[in-house]
Structure formats: C-alpha cells, structure tokens
Residue, then its C-alpha position, 0 to 999 in steps of 0.5 A: x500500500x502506498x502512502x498515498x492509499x494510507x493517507x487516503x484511508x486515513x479518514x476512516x481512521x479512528x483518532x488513535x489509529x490515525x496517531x499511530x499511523x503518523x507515528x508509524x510515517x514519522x519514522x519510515x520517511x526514507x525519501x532523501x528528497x525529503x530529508x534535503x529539505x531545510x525544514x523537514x526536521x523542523x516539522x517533524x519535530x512539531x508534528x511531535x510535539x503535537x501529538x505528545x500535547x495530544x496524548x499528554x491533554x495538553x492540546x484538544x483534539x478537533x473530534x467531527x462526529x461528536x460535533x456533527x451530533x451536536x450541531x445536530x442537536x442544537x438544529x432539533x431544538 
C-alpha cells in the first residue's frame, strides 16, 4: 500500500489509529528528497510535539462526529 492509499484511508481512521499511523510515517520517511529539505526536521519535530500535547491533554483534539451530533442537536431544538 502506498502512502498515498494510507493517507487516503486515513479518514476512516479512528483518532488513535490515525496517531499511530503518523507515528508509524514519522519514522519510515526514507525519501532523501525529503530529508534535503531545510525544514523537514523542523516539522517533524512539531508534528511531535503535537501529538505528545495530544496524548499528554495538553492540546484538544478537533473530534467531527461528536460535533456533527451536536450541531445536530442544537438544529432539533
């Protein structure tokens, strides 16, 4: 499967199987296009970051079904 497929699929992902396939994408980069790139390190890094803030509470997580529900919700009453 290629990333493109994985990214693709990615949607239908819950939110901890979509952390651990970026996990998972983070450590097998092994495009060296990629890694030239002057930024590359720098956003991994960030992408990290975030997903440490994510796992740690520290950062909230956008969660579309549980505000697709409450949209809803609110349009009922």
């Amino acid at each position: 499967m290629s990333i493109n497929e994985l990214l693709q699929s990615a949607y239908e992902l819950s939110l901890e199987e979509r952390k651990e396939l970026t996990k998972k994408l983070l450590e097998n980069i092994k495009d060296p296009m990629l890694q030239t790139d002057p930024y590359f390190y720098e956003r991994k890094a960030q992408i990290e970051k975030t997903i440490e803030d994510i796992e740690s509470g520290k950062m909230k997580t956008y969660d579309f079904e549980e505000s697709m529900d409450e949209l809803i919700r609110e349009l009922e009453s």
